[in-house]
C-alpha positions as CSV (number, residue, x, y, z in Angstrom):
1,X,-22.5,35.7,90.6
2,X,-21.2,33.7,87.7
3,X,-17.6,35.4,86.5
4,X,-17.4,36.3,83.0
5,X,-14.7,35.3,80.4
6,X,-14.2,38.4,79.7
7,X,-13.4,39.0,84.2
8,X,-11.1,35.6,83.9
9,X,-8.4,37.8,81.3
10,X,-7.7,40.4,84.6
11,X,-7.7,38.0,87.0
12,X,-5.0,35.4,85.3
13,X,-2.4,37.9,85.0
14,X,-2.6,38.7,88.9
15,X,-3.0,35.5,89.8
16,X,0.4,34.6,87.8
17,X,2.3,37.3,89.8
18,X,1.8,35.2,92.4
19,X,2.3,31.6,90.7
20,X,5.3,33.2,89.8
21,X,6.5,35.1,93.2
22,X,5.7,32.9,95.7
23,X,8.5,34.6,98.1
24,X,5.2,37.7,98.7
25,X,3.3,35.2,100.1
26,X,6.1,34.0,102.3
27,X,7.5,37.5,102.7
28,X,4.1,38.7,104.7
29,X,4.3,35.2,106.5
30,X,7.6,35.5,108.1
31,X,7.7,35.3,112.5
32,X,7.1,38.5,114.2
33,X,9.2,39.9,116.1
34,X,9.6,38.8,119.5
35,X,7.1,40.5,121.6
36,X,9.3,43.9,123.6
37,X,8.7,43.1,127.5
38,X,8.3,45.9,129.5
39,X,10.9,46.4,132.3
40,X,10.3,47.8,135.1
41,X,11.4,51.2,135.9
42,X,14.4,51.2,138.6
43,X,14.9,54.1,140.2
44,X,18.0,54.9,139.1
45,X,19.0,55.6,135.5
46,X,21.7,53.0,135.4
47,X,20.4,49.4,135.2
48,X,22.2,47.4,138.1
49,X,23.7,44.3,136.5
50,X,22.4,41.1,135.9
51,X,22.3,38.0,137.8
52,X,23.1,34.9,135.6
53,X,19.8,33.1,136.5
54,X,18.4,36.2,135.0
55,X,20.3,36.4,132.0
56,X,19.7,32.6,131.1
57,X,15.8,33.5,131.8
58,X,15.8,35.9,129.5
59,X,17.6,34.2,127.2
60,X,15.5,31.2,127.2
61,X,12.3,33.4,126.8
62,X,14.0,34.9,123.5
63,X,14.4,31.7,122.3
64,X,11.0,30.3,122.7
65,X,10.0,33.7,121.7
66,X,11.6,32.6,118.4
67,X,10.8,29.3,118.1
68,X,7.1,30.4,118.9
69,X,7.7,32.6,115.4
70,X,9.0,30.3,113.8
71,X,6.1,27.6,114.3
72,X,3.7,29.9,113.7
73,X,5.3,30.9,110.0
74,X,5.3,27.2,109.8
75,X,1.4,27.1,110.1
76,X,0.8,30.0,108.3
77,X,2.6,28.4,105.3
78,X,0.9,25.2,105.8
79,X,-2.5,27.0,105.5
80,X,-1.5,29.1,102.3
81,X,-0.3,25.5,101.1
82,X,-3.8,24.1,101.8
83,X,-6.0,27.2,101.0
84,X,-4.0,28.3,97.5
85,X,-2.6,25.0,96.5
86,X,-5.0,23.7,94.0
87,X,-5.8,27.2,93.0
88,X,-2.0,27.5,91.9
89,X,-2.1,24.3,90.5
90,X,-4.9,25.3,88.5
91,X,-3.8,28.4,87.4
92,X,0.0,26.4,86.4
93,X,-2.3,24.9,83.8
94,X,-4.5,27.7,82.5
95,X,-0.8,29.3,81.8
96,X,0.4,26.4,80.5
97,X,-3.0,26.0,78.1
98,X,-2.4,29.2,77.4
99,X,1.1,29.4,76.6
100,X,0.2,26.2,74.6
101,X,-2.7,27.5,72.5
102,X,-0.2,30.1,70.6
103,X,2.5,27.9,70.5
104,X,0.2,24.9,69.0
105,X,-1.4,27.2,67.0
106,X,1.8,28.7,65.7
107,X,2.7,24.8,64.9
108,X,-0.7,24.4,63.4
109,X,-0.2,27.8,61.0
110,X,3.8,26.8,60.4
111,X,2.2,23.3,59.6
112,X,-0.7,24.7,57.2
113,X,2.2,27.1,56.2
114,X,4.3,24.7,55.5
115,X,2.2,22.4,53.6
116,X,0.6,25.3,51.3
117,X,4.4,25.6,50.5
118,X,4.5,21.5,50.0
119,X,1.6,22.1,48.0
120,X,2.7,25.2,46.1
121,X,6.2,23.5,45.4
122,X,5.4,20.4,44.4
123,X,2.5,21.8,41.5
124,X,5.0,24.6,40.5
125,X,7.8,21.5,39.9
126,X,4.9,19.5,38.3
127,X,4.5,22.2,36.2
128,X,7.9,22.6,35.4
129,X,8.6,18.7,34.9
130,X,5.2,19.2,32.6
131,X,6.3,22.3,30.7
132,X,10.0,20.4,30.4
133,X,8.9,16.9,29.3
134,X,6.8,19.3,26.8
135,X,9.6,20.9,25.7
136,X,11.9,18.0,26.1
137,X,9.1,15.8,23.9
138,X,8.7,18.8,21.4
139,X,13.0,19.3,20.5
140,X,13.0,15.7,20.6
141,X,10.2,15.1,17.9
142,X,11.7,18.0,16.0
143,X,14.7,16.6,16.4
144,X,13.5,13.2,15.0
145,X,11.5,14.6,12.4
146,X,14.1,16.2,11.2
147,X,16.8,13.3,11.0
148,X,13.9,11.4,9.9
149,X,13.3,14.1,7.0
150,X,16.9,13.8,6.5
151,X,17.2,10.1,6.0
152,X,14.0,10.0,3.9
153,X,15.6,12.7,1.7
154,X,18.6,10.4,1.6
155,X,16.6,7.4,1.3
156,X,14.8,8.9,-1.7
157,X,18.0,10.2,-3.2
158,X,19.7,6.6,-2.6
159,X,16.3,5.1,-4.5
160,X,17.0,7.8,-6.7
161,X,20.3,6.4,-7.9
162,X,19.7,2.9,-7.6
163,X,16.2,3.5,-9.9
164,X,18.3,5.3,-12.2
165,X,20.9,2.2,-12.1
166,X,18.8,-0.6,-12.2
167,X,16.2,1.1,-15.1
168,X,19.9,1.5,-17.4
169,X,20.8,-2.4,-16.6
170,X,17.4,-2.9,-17.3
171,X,16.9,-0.4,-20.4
172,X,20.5,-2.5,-21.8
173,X,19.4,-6.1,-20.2
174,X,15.8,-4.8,-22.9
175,X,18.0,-3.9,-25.8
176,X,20.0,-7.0,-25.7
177,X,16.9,-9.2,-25.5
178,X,15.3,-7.6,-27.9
179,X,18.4,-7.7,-30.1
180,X,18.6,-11.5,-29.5
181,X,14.5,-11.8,-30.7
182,X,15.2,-10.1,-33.6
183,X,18.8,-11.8,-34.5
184,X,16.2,-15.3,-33.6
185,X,13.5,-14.3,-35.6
186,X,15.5,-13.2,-38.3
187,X,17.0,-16.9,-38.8
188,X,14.0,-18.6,-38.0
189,X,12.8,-16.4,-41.3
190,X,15.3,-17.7,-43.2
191,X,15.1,-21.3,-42.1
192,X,11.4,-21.2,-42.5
193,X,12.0,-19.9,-46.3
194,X,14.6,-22.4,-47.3
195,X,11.9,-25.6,-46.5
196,X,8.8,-23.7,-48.7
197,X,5.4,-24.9,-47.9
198,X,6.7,-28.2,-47.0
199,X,4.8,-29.7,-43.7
200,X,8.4,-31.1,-42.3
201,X,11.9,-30.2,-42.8
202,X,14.6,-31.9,-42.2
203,X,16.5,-33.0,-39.6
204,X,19.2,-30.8,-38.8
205,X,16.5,-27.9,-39.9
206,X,14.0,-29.4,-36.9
207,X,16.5,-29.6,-34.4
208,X,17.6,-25.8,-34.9
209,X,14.0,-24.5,-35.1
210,X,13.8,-25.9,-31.5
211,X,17.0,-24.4,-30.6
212,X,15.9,-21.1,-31.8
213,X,11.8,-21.3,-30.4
214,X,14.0,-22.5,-26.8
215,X,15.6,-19.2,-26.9
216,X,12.5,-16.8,-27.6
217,X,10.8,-18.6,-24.8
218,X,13.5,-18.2,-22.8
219,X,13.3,-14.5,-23.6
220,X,9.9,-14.4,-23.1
221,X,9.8,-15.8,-19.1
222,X,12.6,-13.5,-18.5
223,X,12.0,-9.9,-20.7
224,X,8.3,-9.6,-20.1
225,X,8.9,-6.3,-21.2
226,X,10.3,-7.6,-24.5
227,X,7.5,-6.7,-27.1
228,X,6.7,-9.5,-29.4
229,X,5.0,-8.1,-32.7
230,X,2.0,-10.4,-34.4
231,X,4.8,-11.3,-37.3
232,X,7.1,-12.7,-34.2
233,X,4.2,-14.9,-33.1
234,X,3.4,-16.2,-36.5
235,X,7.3,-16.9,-37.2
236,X,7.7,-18.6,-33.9
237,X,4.1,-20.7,-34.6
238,X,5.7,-21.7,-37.8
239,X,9.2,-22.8,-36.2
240,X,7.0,-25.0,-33.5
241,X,4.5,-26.6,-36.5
242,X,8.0,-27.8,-38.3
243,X,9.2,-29.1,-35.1
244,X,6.1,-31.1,-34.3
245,X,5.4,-29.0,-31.0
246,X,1.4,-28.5,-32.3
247,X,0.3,-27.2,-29.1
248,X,2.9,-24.5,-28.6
249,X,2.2,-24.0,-32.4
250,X,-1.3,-23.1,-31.7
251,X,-0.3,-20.8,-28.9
252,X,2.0,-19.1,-31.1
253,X,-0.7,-18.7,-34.1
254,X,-3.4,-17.3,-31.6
255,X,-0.6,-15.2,-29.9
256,X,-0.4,-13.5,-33.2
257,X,-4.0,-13.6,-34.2
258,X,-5.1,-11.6,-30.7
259,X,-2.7,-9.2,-31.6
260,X,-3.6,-8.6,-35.2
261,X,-7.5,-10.4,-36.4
262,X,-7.3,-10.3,-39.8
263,X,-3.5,-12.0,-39.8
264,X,-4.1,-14.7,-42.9
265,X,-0.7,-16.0,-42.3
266,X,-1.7,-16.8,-39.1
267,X,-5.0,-18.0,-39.8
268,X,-3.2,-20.7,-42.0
269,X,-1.0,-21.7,-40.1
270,X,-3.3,-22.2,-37.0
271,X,-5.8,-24.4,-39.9
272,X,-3.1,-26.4,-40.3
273,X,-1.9,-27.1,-36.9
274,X,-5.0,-28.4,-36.1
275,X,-5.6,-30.2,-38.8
276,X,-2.3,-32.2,-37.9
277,X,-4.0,-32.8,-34.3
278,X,-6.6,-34.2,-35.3
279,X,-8.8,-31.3,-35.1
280,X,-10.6,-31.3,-38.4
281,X,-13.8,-29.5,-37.2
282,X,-11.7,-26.3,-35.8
283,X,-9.2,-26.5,-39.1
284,X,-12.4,-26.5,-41.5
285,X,-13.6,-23.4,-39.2
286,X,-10.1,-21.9,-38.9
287,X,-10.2,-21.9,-43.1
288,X,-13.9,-20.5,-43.3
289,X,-11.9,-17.3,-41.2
290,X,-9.3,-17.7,-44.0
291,X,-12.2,-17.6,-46.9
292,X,-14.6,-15.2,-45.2
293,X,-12.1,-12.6,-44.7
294,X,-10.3,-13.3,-48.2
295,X,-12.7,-15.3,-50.8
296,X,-9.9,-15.1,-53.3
297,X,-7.4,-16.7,-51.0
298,X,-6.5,-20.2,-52.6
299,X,-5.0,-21.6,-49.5
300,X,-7.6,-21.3,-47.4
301,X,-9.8,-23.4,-50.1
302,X,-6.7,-25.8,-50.0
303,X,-6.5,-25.9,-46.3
304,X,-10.5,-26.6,-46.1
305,X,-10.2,-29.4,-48.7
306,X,-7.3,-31.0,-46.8
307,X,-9.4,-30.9,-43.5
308,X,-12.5,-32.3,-45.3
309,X,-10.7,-35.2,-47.1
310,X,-9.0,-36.1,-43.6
311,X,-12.5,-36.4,-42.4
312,X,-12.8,-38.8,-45.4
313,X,-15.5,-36.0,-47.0
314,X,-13.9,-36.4,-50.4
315,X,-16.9,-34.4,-52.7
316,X,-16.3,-31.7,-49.9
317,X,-12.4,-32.0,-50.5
318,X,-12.9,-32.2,-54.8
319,X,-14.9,-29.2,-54.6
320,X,-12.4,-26.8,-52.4
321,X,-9.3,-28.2,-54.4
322,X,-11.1,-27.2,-57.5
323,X,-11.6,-23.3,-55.9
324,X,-7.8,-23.3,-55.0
325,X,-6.7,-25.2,-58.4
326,X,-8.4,-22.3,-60.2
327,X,-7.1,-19.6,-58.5
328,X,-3.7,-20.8,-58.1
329,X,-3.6,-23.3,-61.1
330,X,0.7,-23.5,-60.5
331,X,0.6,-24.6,-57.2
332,X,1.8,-28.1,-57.2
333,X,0.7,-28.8,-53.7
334,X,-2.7,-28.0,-55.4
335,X,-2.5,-30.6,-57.4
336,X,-1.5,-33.8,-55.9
337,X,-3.8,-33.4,-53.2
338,X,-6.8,-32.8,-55.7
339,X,-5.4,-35.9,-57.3
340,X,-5.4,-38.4,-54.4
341,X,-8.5,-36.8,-53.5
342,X,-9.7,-38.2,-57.3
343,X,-7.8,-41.9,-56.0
344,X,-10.2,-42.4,-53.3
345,X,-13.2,-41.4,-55.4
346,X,-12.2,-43.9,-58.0
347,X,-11.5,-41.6,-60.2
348,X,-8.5,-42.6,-61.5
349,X,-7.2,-40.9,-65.1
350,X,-8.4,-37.4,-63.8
351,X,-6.3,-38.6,-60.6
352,X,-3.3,-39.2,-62.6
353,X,-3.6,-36.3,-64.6
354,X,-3.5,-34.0,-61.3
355,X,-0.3,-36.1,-60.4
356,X,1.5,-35.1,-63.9
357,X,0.3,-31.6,-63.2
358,X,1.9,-31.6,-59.7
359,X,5.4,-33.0,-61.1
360,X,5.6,-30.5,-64.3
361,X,5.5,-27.7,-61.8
362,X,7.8,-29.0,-59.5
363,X,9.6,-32.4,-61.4
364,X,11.9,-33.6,-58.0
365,X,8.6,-33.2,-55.4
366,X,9.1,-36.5,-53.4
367,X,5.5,-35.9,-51.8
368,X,4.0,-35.4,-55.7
369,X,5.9,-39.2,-56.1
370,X,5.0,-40.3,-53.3
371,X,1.1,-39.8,-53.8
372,X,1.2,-40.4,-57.3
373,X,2.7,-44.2,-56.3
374,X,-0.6,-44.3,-54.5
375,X,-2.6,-43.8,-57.4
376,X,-0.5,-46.6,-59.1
377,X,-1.2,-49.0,-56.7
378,X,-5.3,-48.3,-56.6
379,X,-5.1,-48.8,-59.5
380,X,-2.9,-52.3,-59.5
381,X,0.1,-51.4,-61.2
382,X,2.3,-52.5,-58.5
383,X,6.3,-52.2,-60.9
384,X,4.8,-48.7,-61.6
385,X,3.8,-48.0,-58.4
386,X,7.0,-49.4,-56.7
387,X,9.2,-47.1,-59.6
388,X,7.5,-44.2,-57.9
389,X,7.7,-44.8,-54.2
390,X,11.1,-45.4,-55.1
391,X,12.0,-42.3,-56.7
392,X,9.9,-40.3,-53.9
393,X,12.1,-42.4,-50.8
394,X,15.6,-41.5,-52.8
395,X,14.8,-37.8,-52.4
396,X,13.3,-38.2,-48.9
397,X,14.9,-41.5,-46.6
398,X,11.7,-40.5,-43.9
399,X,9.2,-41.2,-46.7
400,X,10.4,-45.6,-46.2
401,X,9.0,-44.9,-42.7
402,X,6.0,-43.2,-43.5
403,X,5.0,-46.0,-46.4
404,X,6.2,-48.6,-44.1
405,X,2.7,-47.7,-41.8
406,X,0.7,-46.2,-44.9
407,X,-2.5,-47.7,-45.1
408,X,-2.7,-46.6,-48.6
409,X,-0.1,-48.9,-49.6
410,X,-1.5,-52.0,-47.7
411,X,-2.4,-54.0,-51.6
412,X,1.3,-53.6,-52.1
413,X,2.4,-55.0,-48.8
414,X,2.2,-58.7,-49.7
415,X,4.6,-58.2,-53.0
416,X,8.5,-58.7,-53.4
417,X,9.3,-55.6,-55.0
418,X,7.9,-53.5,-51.9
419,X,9.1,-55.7,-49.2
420,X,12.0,-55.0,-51.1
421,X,12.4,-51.4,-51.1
422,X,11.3,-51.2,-47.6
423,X,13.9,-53.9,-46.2
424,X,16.6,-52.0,-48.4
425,X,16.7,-49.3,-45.2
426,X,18.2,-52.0,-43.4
């Protein structure tokens, strides 16, 4: 009959009493007593004495009585070694499994103990090194946000101030250029009014209408913010037509016109700019602006005249010098030009006429001379025409220069008197 598990838990405890007590088993084995040998009754109560043969007898019986004992423990020790050996053995190592199960098992919990702890410790310091680096990360972006807010603040405050600065050094660097455009302007107007309706002036005039028309460009590329009024540009195109500088001329006169349309001033001046490049199509054009916006205007006949007889239209010219001759009959500008119109259409008394005309206005006009020598010599009165010249060169030197290349005075070329007066420069 198979014993149960359940029969094994009474049996190890008995069986360890005597794992662990061995000295039971030895204690029931231990030699018997030496068998008690009868003696013999004597007759008398007292024992005689014995021999020595018999006491050595009986001693060596004791003896072997003992050592008989002793042998027999021996065997019986032997056979309890044989018969219960591996039994002990066995049960040595059911007590030492079992003593081992609760102590591995104890390791096992302490280990599973132990790393639940591991486990519980190291999430709980995650979570604190979490929740700190939060906390750490959030005073630090406060902390940054708020020096950053502070030097913003002072950033904006620094700005502030150096704005502020830099718009008052601006505000006076503005006042002083527009008090130098207006000190420029101002002489250029009076320049501009002391050579007339002349096409040149002279020299040393020239030379300071550059030096003035330097400085507002000057002011221009630096002061954009320097406002320059229509009347600046016209004053300016006027400085750069005296000067000879057409093409900044132009830019001027436009300047002024794209500020202000209906500018005449400008409109003239832009006529005859072009007309002095060359561009007779665009003067003629720039005068029909002149006309269409004032028909009454005499200079923008004039100025339409002067283009059409430089492109050699002279019935053109007559007609537009007559418009501006009758409404400005005083002009004498007006005059001459309608007279050396008259010249190159042969048409010489009511040419000469128009010369007088010009000269009774204005008597010392060295361009009224100077045309009215022309008409002379069309007409083959060199001494008079010579006289003329003459009197036109004395009250302007640059007038040799211009006769000197004249192709009008090419049938004087050939005589004494006017290789005369032109070698007298010399």
């Amino acid at each position: 009959m198979r014993t149960t598990p359940y029969g094994l838990l009474y049996i190890f405890p008995i069986l360890a009493v005597f794992l662990l007590e061995p000295e039971v088993v030895s204690a029931q084995t231990e030699p018997l007593p030496p068998p008690e040998i009868q003696a013999t009754p004597l007759p008398s109560p007292e024992p005689p004495p014995l021999l020595p043969a018999q006491e050595e007898t009986i001693r060596q019986l004791v003896d072997k009585e003992i050592d008989s004992s002793q042998a027999i423990s021996n065997r019986i020790d032997e056979k309890v070694h044989d018969t219960f050996g591996w039994t002990i053995d066995l049960l040595n190592l059911l007590i030492a499994v079992l003593i081992a199960i609760p102590i591995g098992t104890g390791f096992v919990l302490w280990w599973l103990r132990q790393s639940v702890i591991d486990r519980l410790v190291s999430d709980i310091r995650k979570q604190f090194q979490q929740e700190a680096e939060q906390l750490i990360k959030q005073q630090l972006e406060q902390e940054v946000t708020a020096r950053l807010q502070q030097q913003i603040e002072a950033s904006e405050l620094e700005l502030k101030q150096l704005r502020a600065e830099f718009e008052q050094r601006l505000d006076h660097l503005y006042r002083d250029a527009e008090a130098n455009k207006t000190q420029i302007v101002l002489e250029l107007e009076q320049l501009l009014a002391s050579v007339g309706q002349e096409d040149t002036a002279p020299p040393p005039i020239e030379r300071r209408l550059r030096q003035l028309t330097d400085q507002l460009e000057s002011i221009k590329a630096g002061s954009h913010h320097v406002e320059f009024s229509a009347t600046d540009y016209l004053k300016e195109g006027e400085a750069f037509y005296l000067g000879r500088s057409y093409d900044d001329a132009v830019a001027s006169y436009q300047a002024a016109l794209a500020i202000n349309p209906d500018l005449i001033d400008a409109w003239l001046g832009l006529a005859k700019t072009l007309r002095r490049m060359g561009r007779y199509a665009d003067a003629v054009a720039a005068n029909d602006e002149i006309i269409q916006r004032q028909p009454h205007n005499p200079w923008g006949w004039f100025g339409k005249g002067y283009s059409l007889s430089d492109m050699q239209q002279y019935e053109a010219a007559l007609n537009a010098y007559d418009k501006a001759t009758q409404l400005e009959p005083n002009r004498s500008t007006f005059w001459k030009n309608k007279g050396y119109v008259l010249t190159k259409l042969h048409r010489y008394p009511e040419a000469m006429d128009c010369f007088d005309k010009a000269l009774y206005i204005k008597p010392q006009s060295p361009s009224a001379l100077y045309w009215k020598a022309y008409g002379y010599a069309a007409q083959g009165q060199i001494d008079e025409a010579v006289t003329a010249l003459q009197a036109a060169i004395a009250r302007r030197p640059d007038l040799r220069e211009s006769a000197r290349t004249d192709p009008d005075f090419d049938g004087l070329r050939s005589t004494k008197a006017f290789q005369h007066l032109l070698a007298a420069s010399y």
